[in-house]
Every structure is written in structure tokens, then in C-alpha cells.
N, CA, C and O of each residue as an XYZ file, in Angstrom:
664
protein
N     -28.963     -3.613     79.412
C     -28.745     -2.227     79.099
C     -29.630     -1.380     79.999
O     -30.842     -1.586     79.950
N     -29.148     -0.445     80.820
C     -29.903      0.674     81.580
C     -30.264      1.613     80.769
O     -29.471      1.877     79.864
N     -31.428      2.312     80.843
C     -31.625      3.307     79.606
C     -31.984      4.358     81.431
O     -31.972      4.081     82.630
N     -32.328      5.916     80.332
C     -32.049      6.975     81.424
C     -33.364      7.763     81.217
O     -33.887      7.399     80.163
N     -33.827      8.381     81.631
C     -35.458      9.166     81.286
C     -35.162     10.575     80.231
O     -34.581     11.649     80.387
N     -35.822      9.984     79.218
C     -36.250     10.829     77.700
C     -35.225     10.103     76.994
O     -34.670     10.669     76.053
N     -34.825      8.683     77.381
C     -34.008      7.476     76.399
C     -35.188      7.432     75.330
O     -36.303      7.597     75.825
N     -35.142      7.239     73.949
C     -36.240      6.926     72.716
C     -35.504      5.247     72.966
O     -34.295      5.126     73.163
N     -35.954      4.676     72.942
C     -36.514      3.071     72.978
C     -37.302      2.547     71.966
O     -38.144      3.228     71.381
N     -37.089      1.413     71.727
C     -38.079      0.914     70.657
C     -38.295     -0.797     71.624
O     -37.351     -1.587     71.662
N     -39.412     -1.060     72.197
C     -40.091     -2.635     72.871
C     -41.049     -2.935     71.587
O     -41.867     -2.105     71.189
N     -40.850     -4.290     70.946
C     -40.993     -4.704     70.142
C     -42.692     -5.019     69.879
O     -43.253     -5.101     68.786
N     -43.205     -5.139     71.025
C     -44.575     -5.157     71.459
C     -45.337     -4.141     71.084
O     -46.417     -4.272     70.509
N     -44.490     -2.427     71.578
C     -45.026     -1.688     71.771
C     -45.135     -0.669     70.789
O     -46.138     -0.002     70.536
N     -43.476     -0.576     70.002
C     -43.199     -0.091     68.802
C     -42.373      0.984     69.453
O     -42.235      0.761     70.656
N     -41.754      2.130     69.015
C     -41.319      3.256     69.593
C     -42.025      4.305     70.835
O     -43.229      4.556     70.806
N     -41.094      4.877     71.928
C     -41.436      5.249     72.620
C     -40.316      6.364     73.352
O     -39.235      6.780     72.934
N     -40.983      6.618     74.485
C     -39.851      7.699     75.211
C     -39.822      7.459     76.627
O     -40.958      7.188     77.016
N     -39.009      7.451     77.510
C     -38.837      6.638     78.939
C     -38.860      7.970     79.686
O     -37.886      8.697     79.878
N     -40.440      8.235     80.178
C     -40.259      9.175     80.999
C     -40.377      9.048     82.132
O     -40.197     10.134     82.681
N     -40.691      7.916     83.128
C     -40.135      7.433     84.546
C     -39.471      6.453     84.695
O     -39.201      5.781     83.700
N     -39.118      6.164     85.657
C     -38.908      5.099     86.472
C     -39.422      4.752     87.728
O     -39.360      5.646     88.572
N     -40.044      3.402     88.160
C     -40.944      3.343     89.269
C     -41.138      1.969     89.590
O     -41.360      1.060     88.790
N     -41.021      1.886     91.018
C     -41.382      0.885     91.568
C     -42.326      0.240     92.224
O     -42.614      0.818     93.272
N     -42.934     -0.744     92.025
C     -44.212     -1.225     92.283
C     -43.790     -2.568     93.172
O     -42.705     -3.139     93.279
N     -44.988     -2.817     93.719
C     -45.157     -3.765     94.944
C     -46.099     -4.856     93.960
O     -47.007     -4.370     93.287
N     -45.858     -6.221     93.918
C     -46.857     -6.667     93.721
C     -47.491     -7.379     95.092
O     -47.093     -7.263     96.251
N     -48.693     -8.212     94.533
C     -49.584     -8.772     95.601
C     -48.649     -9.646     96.483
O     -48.542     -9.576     97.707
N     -47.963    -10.521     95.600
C     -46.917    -11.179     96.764
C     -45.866    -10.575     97.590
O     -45.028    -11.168     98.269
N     -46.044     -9.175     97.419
C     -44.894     -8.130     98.396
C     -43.882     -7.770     97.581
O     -43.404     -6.646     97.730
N     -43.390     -8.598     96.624
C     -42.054     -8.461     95.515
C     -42.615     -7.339     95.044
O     -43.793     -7.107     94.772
N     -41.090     -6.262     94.930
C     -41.044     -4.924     94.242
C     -40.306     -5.177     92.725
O     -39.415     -5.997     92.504
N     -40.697     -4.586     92.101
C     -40.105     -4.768     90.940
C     -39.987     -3.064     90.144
O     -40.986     -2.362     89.986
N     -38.841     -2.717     89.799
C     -38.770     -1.294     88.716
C     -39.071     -1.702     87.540
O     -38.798     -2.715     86.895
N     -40.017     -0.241     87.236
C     -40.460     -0.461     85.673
C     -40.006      1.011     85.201
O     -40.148      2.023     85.888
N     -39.539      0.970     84.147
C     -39.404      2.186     82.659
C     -41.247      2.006     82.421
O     -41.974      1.025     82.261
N     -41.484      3.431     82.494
C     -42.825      3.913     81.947
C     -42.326      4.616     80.747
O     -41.626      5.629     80.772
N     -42.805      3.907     79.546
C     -42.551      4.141     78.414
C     -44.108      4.787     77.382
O     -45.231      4.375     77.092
N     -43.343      5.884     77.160
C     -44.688      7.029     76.618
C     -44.498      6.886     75.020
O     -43.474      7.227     74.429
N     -45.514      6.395     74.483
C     -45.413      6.191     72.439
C     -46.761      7.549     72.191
O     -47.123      8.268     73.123
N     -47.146      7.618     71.231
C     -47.779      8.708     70.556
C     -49.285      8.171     71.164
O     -50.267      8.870     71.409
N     -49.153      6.889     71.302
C     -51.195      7.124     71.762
C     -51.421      6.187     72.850
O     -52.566      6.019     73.269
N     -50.058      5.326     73.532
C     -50.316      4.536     74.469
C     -48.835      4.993     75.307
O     -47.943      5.750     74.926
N     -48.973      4.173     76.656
C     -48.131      4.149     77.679
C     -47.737      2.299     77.907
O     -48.569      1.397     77.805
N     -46.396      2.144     78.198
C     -46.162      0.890     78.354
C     -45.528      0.882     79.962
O     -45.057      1.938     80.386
N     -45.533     -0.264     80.784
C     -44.048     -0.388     81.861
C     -43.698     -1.503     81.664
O     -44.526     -2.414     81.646
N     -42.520     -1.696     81.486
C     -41.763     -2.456     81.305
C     -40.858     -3.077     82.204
O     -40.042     -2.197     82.475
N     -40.592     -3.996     82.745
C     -39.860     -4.243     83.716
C     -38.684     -4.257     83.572
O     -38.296     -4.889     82.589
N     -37.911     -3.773     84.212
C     -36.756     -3.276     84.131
C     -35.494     -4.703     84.068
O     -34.483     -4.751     83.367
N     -35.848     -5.422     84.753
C     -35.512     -6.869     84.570
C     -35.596     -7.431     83.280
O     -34.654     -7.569     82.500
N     -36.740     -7.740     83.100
C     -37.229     -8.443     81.535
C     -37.428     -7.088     80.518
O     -38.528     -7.012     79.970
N     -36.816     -6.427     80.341
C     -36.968     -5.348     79.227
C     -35.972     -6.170     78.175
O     -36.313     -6.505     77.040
N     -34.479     -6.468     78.868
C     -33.807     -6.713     78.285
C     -34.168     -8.186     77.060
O     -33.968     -8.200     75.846
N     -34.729     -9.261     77.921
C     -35.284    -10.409     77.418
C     -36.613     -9.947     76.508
O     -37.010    -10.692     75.612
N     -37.172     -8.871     76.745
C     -38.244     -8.681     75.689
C     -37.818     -7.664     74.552
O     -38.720     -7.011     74.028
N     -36.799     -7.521     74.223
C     -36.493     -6.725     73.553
C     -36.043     -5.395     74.130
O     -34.919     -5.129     73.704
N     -36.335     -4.824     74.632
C     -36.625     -3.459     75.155
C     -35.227     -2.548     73.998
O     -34.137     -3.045     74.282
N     -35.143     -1.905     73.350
C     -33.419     -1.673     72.871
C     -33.707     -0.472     72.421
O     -34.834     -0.119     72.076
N     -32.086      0.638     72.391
C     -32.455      1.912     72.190
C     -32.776      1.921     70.995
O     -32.473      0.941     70.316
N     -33.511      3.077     70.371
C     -33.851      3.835     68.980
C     -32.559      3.741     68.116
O     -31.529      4.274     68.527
N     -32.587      3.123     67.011
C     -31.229      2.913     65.700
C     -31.393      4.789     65.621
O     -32.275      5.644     65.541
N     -29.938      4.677     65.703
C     -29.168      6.041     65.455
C     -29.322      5.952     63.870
O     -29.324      4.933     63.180
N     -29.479      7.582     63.380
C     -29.849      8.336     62.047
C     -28.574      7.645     61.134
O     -28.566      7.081     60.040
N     -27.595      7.939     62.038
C     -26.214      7.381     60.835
C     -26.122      5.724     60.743
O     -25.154      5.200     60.191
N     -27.073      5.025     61.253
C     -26.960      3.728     60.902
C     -28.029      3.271     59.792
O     -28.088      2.230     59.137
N     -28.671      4.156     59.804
C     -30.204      4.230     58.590
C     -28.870      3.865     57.315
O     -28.715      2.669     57.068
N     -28.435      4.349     56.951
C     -27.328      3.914     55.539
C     -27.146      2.411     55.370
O     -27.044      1.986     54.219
N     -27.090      1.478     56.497
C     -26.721      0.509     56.311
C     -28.590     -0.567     55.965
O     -28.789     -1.559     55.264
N     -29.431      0.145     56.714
C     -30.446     -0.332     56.224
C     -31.382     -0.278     54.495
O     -32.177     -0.958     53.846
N     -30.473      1.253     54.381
C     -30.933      1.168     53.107
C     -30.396      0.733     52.258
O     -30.629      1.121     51.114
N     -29.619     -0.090     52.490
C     -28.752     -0.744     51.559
C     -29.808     -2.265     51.638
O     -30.487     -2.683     50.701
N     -29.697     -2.905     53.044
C     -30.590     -3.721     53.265
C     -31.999     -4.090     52.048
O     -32.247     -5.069     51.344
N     -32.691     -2.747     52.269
C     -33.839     -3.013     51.535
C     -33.975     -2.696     50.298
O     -35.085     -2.572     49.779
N     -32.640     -2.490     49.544
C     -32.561     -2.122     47.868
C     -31.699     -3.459     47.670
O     -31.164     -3.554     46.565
N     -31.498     -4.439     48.517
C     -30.879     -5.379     48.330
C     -31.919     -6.686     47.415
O     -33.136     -6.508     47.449
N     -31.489     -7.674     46.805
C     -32.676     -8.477     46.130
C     -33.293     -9.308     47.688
O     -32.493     -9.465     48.611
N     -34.283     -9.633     47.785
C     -34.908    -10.364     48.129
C     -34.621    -11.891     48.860
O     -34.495    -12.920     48.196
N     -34.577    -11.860     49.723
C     -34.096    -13.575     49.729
C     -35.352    -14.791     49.795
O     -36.488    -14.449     50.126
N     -35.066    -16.106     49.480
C     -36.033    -16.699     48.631
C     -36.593    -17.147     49.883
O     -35.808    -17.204     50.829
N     -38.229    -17.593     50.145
C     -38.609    -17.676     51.253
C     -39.357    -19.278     51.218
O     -39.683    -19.713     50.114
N     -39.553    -19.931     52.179
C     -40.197    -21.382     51.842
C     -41.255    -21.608     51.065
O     -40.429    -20.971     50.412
N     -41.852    -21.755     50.681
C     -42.680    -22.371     49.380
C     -44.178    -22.798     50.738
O     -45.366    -22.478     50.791
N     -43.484    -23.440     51.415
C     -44.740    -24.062     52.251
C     -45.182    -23.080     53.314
O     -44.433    -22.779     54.243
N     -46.234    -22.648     53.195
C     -46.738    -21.767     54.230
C     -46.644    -21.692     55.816
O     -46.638    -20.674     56.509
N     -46.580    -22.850     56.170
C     -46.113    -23.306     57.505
C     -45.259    -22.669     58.067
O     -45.209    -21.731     58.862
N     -44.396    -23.489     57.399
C     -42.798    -22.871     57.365
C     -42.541    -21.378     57.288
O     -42.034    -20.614     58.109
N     -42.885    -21.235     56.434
C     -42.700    -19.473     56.566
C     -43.189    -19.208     57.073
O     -42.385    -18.607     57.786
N     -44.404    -19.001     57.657
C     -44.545    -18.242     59.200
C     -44.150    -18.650     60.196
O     -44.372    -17.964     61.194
N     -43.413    -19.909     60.347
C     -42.569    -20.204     61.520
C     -41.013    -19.081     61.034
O     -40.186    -18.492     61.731
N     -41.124    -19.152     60.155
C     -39.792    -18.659     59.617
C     -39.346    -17.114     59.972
O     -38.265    -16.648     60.334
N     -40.703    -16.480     59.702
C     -41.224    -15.090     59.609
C     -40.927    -15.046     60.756
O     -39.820    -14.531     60.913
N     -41.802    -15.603     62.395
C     -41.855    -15.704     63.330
C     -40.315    -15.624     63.902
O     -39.844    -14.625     64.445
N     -39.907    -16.352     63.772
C     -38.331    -16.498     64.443
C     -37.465    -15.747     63.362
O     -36.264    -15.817     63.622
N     -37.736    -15.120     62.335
C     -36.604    -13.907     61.964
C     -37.185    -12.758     62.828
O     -36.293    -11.982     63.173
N     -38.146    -12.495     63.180
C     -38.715    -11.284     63.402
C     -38.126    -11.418     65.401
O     -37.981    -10.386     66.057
N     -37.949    -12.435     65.851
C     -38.044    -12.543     67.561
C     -36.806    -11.622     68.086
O     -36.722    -11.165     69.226
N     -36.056    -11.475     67.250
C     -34.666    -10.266     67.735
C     -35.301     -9.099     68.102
O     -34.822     -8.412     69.005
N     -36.362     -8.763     67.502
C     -36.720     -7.530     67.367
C     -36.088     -5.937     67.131
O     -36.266     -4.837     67.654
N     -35.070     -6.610     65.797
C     -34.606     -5.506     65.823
C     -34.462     -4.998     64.284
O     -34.499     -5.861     63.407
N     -34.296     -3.598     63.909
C     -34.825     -2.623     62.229
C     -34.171     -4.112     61.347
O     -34.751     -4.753     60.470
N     -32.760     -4.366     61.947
C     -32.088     -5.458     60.733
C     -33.503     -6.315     60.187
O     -34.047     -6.130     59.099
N     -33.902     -7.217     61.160
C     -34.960     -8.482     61.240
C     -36.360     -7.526     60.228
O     -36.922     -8.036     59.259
N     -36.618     -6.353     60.669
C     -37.615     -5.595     60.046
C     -37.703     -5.541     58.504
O     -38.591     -6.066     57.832
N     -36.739     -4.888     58.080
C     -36.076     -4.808     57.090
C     -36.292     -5.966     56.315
O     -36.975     -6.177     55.313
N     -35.387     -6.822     57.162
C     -35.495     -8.621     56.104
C     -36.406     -8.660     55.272
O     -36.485     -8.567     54.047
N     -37.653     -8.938     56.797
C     -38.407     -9.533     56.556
C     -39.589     -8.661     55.655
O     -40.419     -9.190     54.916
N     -39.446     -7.189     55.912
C     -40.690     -6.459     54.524
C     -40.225     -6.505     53.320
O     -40.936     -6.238     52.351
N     -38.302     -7.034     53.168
C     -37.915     -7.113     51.505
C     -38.218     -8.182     51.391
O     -38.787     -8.367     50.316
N     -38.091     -9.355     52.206
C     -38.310    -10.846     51.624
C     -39.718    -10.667     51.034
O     -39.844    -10.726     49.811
N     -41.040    -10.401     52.008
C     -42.313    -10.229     51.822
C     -42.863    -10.089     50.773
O     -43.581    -10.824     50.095
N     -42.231     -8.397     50.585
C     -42.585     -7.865     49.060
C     -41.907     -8.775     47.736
O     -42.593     -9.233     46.823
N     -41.099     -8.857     47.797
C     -40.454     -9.666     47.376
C     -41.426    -10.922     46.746
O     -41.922    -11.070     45.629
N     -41.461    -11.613     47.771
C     -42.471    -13.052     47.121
C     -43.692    -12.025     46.264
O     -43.710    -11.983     45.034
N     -44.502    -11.371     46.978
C     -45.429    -10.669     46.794
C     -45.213    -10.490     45.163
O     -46.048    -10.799     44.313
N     -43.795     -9.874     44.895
C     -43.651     -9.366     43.261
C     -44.076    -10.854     42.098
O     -44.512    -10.821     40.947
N     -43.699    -12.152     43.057
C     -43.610    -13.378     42.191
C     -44.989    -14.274     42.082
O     -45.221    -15.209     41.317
N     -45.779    -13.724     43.032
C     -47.375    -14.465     43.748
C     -47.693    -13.876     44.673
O     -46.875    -13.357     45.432
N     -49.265    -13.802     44.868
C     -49.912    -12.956     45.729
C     -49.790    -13.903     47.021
O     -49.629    -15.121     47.101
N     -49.936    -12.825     48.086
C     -49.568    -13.042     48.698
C     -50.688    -13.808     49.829
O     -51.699    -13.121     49.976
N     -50.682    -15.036     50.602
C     -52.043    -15.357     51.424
C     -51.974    -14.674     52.700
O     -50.972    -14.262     53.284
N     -53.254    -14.615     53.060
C     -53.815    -13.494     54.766
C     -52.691    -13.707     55.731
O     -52.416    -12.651     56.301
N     -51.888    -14.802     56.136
C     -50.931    -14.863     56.878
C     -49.556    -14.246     56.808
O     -48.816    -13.934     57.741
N     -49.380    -14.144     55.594
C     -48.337    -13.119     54.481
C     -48.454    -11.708     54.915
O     -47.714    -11.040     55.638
N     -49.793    -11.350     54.175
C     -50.510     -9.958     54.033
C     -50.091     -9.572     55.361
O     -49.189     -8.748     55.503
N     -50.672    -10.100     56.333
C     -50.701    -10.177     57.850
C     -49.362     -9.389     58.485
O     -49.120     -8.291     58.987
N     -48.676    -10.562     58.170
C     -47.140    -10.221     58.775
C     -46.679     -8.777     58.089
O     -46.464     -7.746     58.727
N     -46.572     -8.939     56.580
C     -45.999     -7.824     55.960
C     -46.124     -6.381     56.392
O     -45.200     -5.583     56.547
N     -47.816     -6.115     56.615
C     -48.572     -5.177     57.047
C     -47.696     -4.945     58.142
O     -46.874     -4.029     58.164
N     -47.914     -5.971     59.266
C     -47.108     -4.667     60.629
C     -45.867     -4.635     60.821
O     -45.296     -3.934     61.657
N     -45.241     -5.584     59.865
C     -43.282     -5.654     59.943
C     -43.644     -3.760     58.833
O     -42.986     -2.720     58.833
N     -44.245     -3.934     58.484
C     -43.718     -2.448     57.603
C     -44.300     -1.697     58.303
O     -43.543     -0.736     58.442
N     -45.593     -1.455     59.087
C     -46.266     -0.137     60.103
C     -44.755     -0.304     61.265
O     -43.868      0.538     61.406
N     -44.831     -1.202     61.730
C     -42.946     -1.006     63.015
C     -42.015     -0.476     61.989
O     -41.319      0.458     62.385
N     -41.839     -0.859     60.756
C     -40.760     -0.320     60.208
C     -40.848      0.939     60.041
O     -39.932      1.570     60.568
N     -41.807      1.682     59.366
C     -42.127      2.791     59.303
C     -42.130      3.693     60.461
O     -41.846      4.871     60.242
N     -42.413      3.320     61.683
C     -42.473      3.786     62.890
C     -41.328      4.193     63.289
O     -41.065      5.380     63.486
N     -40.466      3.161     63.459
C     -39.028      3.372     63.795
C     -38.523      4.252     62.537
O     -38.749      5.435     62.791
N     -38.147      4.154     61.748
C     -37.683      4.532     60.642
C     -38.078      6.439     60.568
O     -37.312      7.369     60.312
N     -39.192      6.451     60.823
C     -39.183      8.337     60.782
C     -39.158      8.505     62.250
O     -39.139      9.720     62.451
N     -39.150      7.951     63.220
C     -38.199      8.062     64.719
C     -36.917      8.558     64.383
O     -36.533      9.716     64.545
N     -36.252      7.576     63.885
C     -34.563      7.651     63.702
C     -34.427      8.514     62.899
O     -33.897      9.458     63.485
N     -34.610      8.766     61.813
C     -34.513      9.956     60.983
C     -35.100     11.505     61.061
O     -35.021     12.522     60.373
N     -35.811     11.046     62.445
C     -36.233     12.643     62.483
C     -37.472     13.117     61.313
O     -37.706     14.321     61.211
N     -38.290     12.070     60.395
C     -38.938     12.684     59.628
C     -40.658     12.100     59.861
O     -40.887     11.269     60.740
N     -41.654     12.583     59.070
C     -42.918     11.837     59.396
C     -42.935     10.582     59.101
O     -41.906     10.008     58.746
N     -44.104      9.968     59.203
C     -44.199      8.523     58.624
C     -44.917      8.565     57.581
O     -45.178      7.379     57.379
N     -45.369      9.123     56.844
C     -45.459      9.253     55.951
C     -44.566      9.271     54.665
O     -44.742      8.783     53.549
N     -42.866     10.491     55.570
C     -42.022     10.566     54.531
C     -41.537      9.441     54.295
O     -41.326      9.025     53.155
N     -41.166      8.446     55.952
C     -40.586      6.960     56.213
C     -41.018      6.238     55.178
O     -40.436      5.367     54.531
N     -42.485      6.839     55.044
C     -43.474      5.026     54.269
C     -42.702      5.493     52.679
O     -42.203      4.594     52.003
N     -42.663      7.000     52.162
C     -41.976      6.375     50.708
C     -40.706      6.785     50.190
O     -40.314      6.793     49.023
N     -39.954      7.225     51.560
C     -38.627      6.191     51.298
C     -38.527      4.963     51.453
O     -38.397      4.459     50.338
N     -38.515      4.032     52.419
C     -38.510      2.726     52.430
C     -39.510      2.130     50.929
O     -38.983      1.371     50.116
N     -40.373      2.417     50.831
C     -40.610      2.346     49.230
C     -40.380      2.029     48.184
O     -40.581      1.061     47.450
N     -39.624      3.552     48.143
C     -38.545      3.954     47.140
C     -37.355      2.963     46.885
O     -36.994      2.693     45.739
N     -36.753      2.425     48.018
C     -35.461      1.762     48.076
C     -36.297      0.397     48.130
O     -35.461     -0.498     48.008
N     -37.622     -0.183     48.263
C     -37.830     -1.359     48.041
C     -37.622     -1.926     46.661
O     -37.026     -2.862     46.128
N     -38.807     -0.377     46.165
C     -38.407     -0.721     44.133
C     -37.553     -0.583     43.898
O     -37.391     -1.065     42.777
N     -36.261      0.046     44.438
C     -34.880     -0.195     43.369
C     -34.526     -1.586     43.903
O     -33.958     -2.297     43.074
N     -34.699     -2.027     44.886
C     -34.514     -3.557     45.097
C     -35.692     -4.543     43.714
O     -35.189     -5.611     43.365
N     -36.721     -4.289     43.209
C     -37.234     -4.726     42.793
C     -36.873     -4.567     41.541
O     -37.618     -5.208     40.801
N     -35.623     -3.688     40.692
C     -35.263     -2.913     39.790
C     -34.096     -4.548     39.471
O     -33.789     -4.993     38.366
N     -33.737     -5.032     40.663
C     -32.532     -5.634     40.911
C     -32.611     -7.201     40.637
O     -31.781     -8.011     40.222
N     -34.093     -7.316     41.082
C     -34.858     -8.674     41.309
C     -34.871     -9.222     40.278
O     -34.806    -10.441     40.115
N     -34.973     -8.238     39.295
C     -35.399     -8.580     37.908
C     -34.663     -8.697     36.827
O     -35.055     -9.337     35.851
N     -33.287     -7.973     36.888
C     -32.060     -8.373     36.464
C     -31.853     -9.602     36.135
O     -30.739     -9.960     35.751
């Protein structure tokens, strides 16, 4: 995918951003390579224009697709491995798409266990920044703070938790 300058982007590394150049660099072995200089609220990324695609690099989820996520995260929970291992291999490779779907999943699965047993540092861990990216993106796409992001997504976790319990 070619993106165009003031494209909103989301690099999975980096979290949301805005593509305000394009530029080419020389490295030491003479090879030129183009990079997207990608501008977020307190850092700058470049990205290679080559491997953007393989690292994720993908545009900002459009406002009218937010509906289908919130359905996502008022959805119940899905059941997660028992053995810790495993689930963070698990966590790990749902999350490698890098994309709101995988986000989503993985902060309802999270909370989720969380509602049934606390949760251990590797848990805590993951949950924490699958929901700071979620939140990030999430008042990106909607146009609102992150603050408002953090309690809607919330909001629609506990009616998922309303559901759990059914």
C-alpha cells in the first residue's frame, strides 16, 4: 500500500501517526532506500517504504468501521489457555497482524480472564499496552480524546461483562 503525505497511519511499533515526508537516504553501503517520516504526538518514526508493508505500516480504521469493533468488545470473551506459556505465545501471535480487530480481541479476552482470576505480570503486561494502542487508535479514528476512547471502550467492555455472566 502507498500512503500520500498527511496519510494518518497506524505502525504497530509506533502506534498512530501522520506521514509528513517522504525521503531518501543513502546508506553506508551506497543502497538508497525511501522512508515515510511518520510524525505521532511526542515521537517521529521512518519507516521504510519497502518493509512498512511487512511491519505493519496500515492506514488509520475509518470512524464508520468503529461499529463493527464495538460490537467486538461487548462481545463475551473468548476462553484463553490455562498455561501461561501458551498464552503469551498466543497473545503474541494474535497481536502480530497488528491490526484494531487483533487489539480488540485481545483487551476482551484479557479482561475477560481478569473478571475469572487475577491476572499475572505477563498478563497485566500485555493487557496494559494492547489497551494504551487501543485507546490511541480508537480516539484517532473517532475524532475524540483518549480519555473519551478509554471510557467508551470501557463502557462496551462491561456490557460484554454484563454478557459473560449470563
Amino acid at each position: 500500500m502507498t500512503f500520500q503525505i498527511n496519510d494518518r497511519v497506524v505502525y504497530p511499533a509506533f502506534g498512530v501517526g501522520r506521514i509528513v515526508s517522504l525521503m531518501t537516504k543513502a546508506s553506508p553501503a551506497s543502497e538508497t532506500d525511501t522512508y515515510y517520516e511518520v510524525s505521532g504526538d511526542k515521537s517521529t518514526a521512518w519507516i521504510s517504504v519497502h518493509d512498512g508493508a511487512v511491519g505493519g505500516l496500515r492506514a488509520l480504521t475509518r470512524q464508520d468501521e468503529l461499529a463493527h469493533f464495538r460490537a467486538v468488545l461487548r462481545s463475551r470473551p473468548a476462553a484463553m489457555n490455562a498455561d501461561f506459556r501458551k498464552r503469551q505465545a498466543d497473545v503474541r501471535s494474535q497481536l502480530k497482524p497488528g491490526t484494531l480487530q487483533c487489539l480488540c480481541e485481545v483487551v476482551r479476552d484479557l479482561t475477560g480472564r481478569r473478571w475469572v482470576k487475577p491476572l499475572n505480570e505477563s498478563d497485566t503486561m500485555a493487557l496494559r499496552r494492547s489497551s494504551e494502542a487501543l485507546y490511541q487508535e480508537w480516539a484517532a479514528a473517532d475524532g475524540v480524546s483518549t480519555v473519551q476512547a478509554t471510557a467508551e471502550v470501557s463502557s462496551l467492555l462491561r456490557a460484554g461483562h454484563d454478557t459473560f455472566q449470563v
